[in-house]
Backbone bond lengths (Angstrom), bond angles and torsions (degrees), N, CA, C in turn:
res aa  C-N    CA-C-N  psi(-1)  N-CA   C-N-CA  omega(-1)  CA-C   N-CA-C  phi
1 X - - - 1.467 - - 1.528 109.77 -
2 X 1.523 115.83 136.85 1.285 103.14 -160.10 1.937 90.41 -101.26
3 X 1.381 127.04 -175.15 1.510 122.52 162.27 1.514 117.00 -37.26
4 X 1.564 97.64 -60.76 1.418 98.25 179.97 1.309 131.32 -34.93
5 X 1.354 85.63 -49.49 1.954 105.80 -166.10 1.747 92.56 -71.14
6 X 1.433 128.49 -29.74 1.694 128.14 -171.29 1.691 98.33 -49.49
7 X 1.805 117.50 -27.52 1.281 122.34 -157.14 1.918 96.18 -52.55
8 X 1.115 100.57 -45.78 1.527 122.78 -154.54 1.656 125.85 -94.73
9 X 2.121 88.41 34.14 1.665 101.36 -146.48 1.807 82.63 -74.18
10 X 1.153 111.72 -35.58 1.707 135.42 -152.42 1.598 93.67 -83.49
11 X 1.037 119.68 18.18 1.635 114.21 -178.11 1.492 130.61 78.54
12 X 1.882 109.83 -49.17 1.088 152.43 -171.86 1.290 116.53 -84.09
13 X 1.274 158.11 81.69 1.624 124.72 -179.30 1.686 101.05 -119.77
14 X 1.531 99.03 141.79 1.201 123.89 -166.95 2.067 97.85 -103.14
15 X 1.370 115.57 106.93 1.354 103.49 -178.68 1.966 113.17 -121.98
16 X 0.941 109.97 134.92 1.651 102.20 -158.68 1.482 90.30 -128.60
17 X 1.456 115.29 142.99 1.303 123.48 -167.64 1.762 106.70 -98.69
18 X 1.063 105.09 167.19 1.774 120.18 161.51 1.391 142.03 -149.26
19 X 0.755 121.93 128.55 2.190 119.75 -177.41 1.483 75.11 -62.54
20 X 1.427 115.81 160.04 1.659 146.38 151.40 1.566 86.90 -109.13
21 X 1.334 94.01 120.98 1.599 117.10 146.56 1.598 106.42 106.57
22 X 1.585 117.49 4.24 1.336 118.09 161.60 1.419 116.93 -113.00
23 X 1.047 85.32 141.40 1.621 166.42 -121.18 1.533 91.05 52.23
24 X 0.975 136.80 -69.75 1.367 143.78 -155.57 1.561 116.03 -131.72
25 X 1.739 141.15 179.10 0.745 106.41 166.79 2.023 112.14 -113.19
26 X 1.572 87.27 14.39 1.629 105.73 163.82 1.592 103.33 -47.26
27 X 1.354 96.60 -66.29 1.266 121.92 -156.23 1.913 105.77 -47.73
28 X 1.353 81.64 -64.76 1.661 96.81 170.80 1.404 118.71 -43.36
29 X 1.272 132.93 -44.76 1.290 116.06 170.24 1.653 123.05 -86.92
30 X 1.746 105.42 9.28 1.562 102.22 174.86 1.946 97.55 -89.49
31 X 1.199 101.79 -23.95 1.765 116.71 -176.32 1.505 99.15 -63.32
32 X 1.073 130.99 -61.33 1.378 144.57 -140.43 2.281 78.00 -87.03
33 X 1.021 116.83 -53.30 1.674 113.42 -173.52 1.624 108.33 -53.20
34 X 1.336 106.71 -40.90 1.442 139.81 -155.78 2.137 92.69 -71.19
35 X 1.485 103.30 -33.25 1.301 111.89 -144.15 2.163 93.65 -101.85
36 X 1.577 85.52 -39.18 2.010 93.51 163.60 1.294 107.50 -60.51
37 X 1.237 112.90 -71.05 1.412 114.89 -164.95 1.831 114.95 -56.10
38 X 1.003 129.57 -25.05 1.420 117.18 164.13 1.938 108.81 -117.95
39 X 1.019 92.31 60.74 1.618 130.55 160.24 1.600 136.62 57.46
40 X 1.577 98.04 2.70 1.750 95.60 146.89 1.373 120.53 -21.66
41 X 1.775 122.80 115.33 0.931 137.56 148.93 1.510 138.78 -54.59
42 X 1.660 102.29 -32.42 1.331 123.37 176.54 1.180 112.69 -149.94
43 X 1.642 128.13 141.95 1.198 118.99 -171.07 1.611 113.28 -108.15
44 X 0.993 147.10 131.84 2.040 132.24 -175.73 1.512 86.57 -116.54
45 X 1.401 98.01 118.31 1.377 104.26 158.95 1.439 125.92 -127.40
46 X 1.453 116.16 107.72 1.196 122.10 -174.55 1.467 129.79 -78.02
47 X 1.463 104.40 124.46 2.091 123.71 -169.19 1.906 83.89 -63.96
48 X 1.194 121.67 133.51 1.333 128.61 146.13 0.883 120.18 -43.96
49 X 1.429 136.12 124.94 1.742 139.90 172.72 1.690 91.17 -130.74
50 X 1.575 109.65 155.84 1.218 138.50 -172.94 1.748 100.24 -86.49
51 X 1.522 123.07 -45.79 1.466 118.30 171.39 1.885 106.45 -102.91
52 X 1.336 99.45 98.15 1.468 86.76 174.43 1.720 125.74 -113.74
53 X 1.177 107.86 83.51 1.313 124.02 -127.13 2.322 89.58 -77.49
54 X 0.911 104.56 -28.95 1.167 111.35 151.27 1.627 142.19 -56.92
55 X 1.123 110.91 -16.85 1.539 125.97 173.82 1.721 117.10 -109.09
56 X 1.328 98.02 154.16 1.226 112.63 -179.27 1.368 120.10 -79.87
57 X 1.429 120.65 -155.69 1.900 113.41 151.16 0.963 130.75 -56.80
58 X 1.733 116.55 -56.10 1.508 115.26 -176.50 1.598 102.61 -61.48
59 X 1.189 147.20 -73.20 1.466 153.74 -152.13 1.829 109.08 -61.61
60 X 1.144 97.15 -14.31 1.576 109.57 -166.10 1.713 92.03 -96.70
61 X 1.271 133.50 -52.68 1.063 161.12 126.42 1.891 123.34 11.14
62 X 1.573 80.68 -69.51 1.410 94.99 143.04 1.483 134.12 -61.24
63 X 1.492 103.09 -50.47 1.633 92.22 -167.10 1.669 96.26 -81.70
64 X 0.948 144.00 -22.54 1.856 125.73 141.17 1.053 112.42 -8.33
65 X 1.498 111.06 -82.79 2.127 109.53 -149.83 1.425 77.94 -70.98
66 X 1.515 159.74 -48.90 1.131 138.98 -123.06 1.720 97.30 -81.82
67 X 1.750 108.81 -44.13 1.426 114.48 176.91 1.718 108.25 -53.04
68 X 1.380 94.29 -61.46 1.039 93.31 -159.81 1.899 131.51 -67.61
69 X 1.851 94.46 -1.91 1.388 111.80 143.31 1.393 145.38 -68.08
70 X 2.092 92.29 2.36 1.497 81.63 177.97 1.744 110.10 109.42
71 X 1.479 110.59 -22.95 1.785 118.03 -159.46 1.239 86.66 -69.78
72 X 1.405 117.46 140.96 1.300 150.12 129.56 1.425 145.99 -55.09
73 X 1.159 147.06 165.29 1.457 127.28 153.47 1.164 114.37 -88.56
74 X 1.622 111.02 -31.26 1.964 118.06 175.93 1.654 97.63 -47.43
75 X 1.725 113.39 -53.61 1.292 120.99 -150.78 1.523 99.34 -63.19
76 X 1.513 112.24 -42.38 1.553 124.59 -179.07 1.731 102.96 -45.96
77 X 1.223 108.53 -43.34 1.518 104.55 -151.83 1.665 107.97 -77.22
78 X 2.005 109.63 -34.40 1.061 112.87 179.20 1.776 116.70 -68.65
79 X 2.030 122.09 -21.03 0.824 120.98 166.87 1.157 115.97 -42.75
80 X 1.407 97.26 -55.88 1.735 109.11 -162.43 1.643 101.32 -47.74
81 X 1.657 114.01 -61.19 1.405 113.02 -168.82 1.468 111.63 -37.53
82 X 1.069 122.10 -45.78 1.639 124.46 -169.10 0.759 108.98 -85.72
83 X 1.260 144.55 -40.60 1.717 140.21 154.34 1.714 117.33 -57.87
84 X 0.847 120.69 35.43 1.745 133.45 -160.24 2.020 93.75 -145.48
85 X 1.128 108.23 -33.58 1.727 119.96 -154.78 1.791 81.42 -74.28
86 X 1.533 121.95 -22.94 1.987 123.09 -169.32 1.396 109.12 -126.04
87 X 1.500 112.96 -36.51 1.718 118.94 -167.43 2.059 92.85 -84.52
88 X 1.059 109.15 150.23 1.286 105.48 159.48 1.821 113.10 -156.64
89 X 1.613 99.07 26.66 1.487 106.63 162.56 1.687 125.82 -76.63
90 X 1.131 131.60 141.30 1.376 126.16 173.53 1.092 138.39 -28.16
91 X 1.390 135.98 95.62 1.771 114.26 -158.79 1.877 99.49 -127.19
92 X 1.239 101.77 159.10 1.623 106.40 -172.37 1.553 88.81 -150.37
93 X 1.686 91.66 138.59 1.567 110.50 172.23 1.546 112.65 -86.33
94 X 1.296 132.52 128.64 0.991 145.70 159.87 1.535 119.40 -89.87
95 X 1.748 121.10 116.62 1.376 126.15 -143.44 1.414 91.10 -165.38
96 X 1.874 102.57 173.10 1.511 99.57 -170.01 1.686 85.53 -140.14
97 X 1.543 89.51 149.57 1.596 96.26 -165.39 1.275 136.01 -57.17
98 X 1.895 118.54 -11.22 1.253 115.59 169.64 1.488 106.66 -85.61
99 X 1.161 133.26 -1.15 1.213 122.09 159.72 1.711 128.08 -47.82
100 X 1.643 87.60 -49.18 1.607 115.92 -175.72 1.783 102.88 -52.19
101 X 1.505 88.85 -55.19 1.758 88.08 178.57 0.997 126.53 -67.12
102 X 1.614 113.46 -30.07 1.214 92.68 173.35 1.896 142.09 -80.50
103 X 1.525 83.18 -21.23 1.799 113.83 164.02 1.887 104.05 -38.14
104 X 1.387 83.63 -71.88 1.485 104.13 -167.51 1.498 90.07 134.71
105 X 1.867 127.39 118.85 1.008 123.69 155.26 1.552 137.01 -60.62
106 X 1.432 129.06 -35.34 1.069 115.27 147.61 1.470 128.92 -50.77
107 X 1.146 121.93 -29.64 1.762 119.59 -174.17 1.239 111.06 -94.22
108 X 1.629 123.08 -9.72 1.393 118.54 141.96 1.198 147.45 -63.54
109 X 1.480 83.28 -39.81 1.906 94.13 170.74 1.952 109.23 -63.91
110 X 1.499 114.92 -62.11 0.823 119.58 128.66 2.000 120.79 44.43
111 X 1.688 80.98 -92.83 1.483 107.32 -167.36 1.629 104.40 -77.26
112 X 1.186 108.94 -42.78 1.388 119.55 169.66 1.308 130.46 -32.99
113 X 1.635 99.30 -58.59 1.329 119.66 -175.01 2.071 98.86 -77.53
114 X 0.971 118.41 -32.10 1.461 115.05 179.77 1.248 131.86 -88.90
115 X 1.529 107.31 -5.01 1.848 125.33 167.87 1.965 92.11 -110.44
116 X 1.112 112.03 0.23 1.631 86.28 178.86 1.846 125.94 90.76
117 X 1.598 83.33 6.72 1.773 82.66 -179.63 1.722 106.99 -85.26
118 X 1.413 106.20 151.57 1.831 102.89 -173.98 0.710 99.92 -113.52
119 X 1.270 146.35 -32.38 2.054 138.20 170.66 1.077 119.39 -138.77
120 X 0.965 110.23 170.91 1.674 128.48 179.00 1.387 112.58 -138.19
121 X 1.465 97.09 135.63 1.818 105.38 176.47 1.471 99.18 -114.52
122 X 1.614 94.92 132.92 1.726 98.21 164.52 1.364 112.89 -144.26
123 X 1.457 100.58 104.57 1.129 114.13 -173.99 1.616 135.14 -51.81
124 X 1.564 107.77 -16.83 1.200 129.24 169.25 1.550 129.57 -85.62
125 X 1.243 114.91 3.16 1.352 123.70 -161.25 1.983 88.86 -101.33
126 X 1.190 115.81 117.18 1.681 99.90 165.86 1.485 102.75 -74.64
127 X 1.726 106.44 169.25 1.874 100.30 161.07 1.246 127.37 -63.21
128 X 1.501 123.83 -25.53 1.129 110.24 155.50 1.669 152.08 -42.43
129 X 1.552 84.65 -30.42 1.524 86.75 -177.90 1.858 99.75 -123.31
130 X 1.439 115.97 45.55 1.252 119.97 -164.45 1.631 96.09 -95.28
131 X 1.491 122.11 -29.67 1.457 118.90 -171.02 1.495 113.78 -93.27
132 X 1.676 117.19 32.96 1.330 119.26 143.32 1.629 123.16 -106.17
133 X 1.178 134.55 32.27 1.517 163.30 -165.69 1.376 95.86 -153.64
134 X 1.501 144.78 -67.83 0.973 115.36 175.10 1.494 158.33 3.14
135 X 1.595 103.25 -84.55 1.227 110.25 -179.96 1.552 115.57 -51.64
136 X 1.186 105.78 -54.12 1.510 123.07 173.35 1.382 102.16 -37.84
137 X 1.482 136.13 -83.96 1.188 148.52 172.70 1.988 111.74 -13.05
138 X 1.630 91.09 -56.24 1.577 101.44 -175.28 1.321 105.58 -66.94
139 X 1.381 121.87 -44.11 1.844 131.25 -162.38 2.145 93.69 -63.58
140 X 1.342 103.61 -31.62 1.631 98.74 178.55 1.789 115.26 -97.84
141 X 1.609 105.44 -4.63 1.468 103.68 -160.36 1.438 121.98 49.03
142 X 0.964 96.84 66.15 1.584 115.69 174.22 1.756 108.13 -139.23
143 X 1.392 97.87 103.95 1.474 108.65 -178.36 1.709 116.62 -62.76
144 X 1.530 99.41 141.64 1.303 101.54 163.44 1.481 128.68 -123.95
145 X 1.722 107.82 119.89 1.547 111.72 -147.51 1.725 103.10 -69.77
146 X 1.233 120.57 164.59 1.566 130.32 164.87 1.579 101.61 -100.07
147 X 1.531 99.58 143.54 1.313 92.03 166.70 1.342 115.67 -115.77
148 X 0.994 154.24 141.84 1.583 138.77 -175.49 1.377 85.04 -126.90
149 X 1.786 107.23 144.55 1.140 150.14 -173.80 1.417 127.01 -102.20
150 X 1.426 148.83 116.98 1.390 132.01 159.23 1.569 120.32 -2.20
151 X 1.305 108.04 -65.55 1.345 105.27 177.65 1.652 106.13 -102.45
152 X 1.194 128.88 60.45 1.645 123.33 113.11 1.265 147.38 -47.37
153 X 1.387 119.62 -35.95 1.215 139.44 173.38 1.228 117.41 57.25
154 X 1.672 106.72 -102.17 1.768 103.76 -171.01 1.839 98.90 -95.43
155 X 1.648 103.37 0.78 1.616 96.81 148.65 1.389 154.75 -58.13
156 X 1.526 101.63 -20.71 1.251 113.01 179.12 1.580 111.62 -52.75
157 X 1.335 113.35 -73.28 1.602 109.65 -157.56 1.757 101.53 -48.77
158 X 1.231 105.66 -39.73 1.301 101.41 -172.22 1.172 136.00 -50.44
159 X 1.784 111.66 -50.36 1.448 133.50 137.05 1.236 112.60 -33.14
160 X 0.914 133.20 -71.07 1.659 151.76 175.67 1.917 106.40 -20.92
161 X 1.671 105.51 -53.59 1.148 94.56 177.83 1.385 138.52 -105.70
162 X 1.199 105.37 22.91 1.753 121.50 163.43 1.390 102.38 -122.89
163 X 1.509 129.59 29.97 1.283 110.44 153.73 1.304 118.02 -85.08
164 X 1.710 105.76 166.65 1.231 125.69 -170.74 1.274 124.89 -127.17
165 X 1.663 133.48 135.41 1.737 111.48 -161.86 1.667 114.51 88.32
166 X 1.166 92.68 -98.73 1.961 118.09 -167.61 1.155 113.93 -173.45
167 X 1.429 135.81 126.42 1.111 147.23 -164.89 2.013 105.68 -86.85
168 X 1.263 90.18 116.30 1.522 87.16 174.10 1.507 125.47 -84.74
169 X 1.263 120.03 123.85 1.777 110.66 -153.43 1.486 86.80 -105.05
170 X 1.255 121.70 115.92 2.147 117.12 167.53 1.311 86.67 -80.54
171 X 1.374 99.58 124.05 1.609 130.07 165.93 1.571 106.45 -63.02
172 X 1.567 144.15 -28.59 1.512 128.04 -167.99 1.581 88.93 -147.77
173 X 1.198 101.70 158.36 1.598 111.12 166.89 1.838 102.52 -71.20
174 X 1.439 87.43 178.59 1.808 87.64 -165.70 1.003 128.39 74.19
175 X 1.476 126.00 157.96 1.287 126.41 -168.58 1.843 122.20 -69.20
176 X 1.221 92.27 -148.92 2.101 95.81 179.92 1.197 100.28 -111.70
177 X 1.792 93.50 130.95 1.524 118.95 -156.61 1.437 104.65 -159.00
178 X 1.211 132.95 113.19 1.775 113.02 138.51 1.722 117.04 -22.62
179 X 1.074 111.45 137.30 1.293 124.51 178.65 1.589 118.89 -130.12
180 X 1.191 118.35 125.22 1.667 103.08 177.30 1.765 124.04 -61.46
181 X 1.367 102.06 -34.97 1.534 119.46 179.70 1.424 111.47 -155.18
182 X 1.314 97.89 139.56 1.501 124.37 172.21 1.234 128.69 -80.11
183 X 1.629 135.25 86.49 1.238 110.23 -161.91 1.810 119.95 -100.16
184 X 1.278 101.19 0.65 1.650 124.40 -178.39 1.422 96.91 -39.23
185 X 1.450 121.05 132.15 1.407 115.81 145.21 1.701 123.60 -58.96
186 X 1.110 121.62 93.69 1.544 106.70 -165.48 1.366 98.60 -96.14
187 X 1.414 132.03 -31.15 1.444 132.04 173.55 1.741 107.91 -38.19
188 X 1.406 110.12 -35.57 1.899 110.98 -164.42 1.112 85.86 -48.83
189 X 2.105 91.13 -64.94 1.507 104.14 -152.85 1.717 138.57 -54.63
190 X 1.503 97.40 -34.59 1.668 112.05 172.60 1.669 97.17 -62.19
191 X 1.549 113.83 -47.86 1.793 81.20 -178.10 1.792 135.02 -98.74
192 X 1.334 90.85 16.94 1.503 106.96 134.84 1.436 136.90 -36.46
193 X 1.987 90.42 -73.02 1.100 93.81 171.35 1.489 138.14 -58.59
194 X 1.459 98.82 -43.95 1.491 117.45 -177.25 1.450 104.82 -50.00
195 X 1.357 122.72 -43.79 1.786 125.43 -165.99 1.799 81.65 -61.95
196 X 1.076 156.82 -65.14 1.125 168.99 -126.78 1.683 136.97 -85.05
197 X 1.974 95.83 -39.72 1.194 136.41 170.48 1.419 129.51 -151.39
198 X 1.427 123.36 169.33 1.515 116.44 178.48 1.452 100.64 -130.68
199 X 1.681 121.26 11.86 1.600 126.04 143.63 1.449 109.82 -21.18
200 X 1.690 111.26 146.57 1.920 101.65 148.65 1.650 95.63 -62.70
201 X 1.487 77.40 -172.76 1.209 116.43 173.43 1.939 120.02 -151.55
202 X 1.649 112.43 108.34 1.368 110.83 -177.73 1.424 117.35 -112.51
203 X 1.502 114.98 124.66 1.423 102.31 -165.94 1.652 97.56 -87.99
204 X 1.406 124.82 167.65 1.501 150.46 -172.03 1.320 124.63 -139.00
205 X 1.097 147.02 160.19 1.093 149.10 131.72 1.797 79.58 135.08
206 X 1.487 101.89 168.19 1.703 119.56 161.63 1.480 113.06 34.31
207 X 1.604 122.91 20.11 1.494 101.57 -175.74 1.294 109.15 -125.72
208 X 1.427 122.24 127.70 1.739 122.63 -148.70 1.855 86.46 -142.19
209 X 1.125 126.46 -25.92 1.514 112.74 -170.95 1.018 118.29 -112.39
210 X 1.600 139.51 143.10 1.311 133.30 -174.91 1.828 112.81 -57.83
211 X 1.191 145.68 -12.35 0.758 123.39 -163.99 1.974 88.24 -97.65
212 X 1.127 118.04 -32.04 1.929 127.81 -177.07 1.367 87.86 -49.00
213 X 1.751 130.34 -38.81 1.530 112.02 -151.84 1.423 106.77 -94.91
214 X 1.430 97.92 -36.49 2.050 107.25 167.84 1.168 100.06 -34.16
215 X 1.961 117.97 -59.44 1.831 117.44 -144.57 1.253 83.16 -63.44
216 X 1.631 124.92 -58.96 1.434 131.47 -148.92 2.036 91.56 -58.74
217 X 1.046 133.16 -77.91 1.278 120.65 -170.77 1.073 116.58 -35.58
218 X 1.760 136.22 -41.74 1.514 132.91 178.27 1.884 107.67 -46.40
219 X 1.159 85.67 -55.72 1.728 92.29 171.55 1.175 117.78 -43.02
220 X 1.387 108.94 -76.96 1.634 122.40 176.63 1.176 124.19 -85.12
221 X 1.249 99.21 -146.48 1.760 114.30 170.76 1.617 112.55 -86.09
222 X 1.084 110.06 -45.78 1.664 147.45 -141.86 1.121 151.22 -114.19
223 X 1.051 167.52 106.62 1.868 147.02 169.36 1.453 116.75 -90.19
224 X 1.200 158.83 123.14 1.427 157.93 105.10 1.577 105.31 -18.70
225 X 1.567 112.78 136.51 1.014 113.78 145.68 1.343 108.24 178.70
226 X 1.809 101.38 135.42 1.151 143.80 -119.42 1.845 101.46 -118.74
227 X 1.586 95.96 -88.91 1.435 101.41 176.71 2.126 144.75 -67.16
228 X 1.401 66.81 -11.62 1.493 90.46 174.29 1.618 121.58 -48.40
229 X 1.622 83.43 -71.26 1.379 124.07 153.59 1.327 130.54 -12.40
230 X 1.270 84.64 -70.03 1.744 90.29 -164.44 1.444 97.27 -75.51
231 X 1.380 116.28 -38.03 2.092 134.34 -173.51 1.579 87.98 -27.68
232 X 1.689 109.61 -52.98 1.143 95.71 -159.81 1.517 103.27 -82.03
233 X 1.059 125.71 -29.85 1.189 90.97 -164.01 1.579 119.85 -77.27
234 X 1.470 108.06 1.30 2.047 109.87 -176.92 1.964 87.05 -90.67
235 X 1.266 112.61 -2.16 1.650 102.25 165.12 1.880 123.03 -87.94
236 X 1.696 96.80 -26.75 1.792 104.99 -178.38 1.005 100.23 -113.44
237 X 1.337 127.88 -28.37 1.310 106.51 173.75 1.827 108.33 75.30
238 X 1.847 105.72 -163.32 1.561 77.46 175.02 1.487 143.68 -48.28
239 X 1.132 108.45 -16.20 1.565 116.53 177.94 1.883 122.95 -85.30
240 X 1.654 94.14 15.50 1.339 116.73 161.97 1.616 109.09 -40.39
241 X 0.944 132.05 -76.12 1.324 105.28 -161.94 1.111 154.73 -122.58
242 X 1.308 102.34 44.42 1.902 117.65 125.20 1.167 127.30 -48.20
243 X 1.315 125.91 -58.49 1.237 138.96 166.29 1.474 112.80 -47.04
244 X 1.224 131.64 -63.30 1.242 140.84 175.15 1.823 113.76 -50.47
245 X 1.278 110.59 -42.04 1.459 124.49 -164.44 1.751 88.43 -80.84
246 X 1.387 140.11 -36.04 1.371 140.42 155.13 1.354 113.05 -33.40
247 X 1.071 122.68 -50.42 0.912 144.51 -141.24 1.881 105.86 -84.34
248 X 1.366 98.07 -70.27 1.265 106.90 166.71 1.595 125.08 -52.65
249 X 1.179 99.83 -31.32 1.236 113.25 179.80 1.879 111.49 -42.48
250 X 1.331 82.22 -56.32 1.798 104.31 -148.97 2.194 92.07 -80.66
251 X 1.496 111.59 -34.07 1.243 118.49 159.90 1.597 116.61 -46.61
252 X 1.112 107.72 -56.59 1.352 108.98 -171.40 1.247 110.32 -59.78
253 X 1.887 122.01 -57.20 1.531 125.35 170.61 1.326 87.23 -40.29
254 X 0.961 148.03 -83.50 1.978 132.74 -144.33 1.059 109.80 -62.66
255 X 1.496 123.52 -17.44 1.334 122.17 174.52 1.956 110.45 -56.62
256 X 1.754 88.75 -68.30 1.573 89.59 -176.87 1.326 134.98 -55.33
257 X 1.608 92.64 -11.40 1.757 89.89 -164.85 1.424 91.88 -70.58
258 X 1.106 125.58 -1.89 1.858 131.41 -177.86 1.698 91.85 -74.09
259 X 0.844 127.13 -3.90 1.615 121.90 -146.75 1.518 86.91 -115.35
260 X 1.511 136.24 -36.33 1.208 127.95 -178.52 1.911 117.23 -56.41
């Protein structure tokens, strides 16, 4: 079992996303403490990029004030270290691949493995061109998640069996959004996967209310959630996380009751 997979010791895993560097990146690592301690299993914290072709308004929104505060990826990485010295739940950066290049992919992975990060999601990478990040990734043990999509189709198993971690399933086409309803068959798709692998599986996209994260765990393992999140925090601002740490709280209970 790798860290990642520790997320999912409880059957259930509750995973809640974050911008680094909004409002601040103080802030961000009191959010991310705020977010362990009332029971995030896994933490996704997303590096600001200028094209985030994966995000919606709010998250896009976010990674604005975060740039335009100045955030870094160096700055990201030293957060992490000090927020690592109390948190010791699973956390994975969520990033988009010209970042990587431009970093330097070895000296990302690298960094990963030496602040304690265990995966990375990049939503831009197809599987095809996933085994140039690879090696790098493996040489630090730092997983790199698959995401499978509604329309994967006769992709799934395939995806399915070189994933790594937990497979993140986006519940709707389109980007990251609150959603009122989910209409994806996700039952097909999770047992797709399952014939395929014995990975979790966490669904994402559109899910902001405890009862979206229950359905989503019956399905899966899991819930993602992304935009909710952050909503609040461009509403408190530094005083994010209290509010946020509520928050998770009451997510996570809906998580387990999936677990009965």
């Amino acid at each position: 079992m790798t860290k990642v997979q520790e997320a999912f010791k409880n059957k259930k895993a509750f995973i809640p996303f974050i911008t680094a560097g909004d409002p601040d990146l103080e802030t961000t690592g009191k959010i991310i403490t705020a977010m362990a301690e009332n029971g995030a299993d896994l933490v996704e914290i997303g590096i600001p990029f200028s094209d985030p072709v994966a995000e919606g308004p709010v998250i896009q929104a976010a990674s604005k004030r975060a740039l335009d505060n100045g955030t870094t990826t160096d700055n990201i990485f030293e957060m992490v270290r000090k927020v690592r010295r109390t948190v010791h739940i699973p956390m994975a950066f969520m990033t988009y691949v010209n970042l990587l290049f431009v970093y330097g992919k070895q000296k990302f992975f690298a960094k990963c493995r030496e602040v304690d990060i265990n995966a990375v999601i990049i939503p831009d990478v197809p599987y095809e061109e996933k085994d140039e990040l690879l090696e790098y990734a493996k040489a630090e043990n730092v997983d790199v998640i698959s995401l499978i999509a509604p329309t994967s189709a006769q992709r799934i198993g395939m995806i399915a069996k070189e994933a790594q971690g937990f497979i993140y399933l986006v519940s709707s086409l389109g980007v990251t959004g609150v959603r009122t309803e989910i209409k994806t068959d996700l039952d097909s798709i999770v047992k797709i996967i399952r014939a395929n692998t014995n990975i979790p599986v966490a669904i994402g996209f559109g899910i902001s209310k405890p009862e979206q994260a229950q359905k989503a765990a019956i399905s899966a393992d899991g819930a993602i959630v992304g935009s909710a999140i952050v909503k609040m925090v461009g509403e408190y601002g530094r005083d994010a996380s209290g509010p946020v740490g509520e928050y998770v709280k009451k997510m996570k209970a809906a998580v387990m009751k999936a677990a009965d």
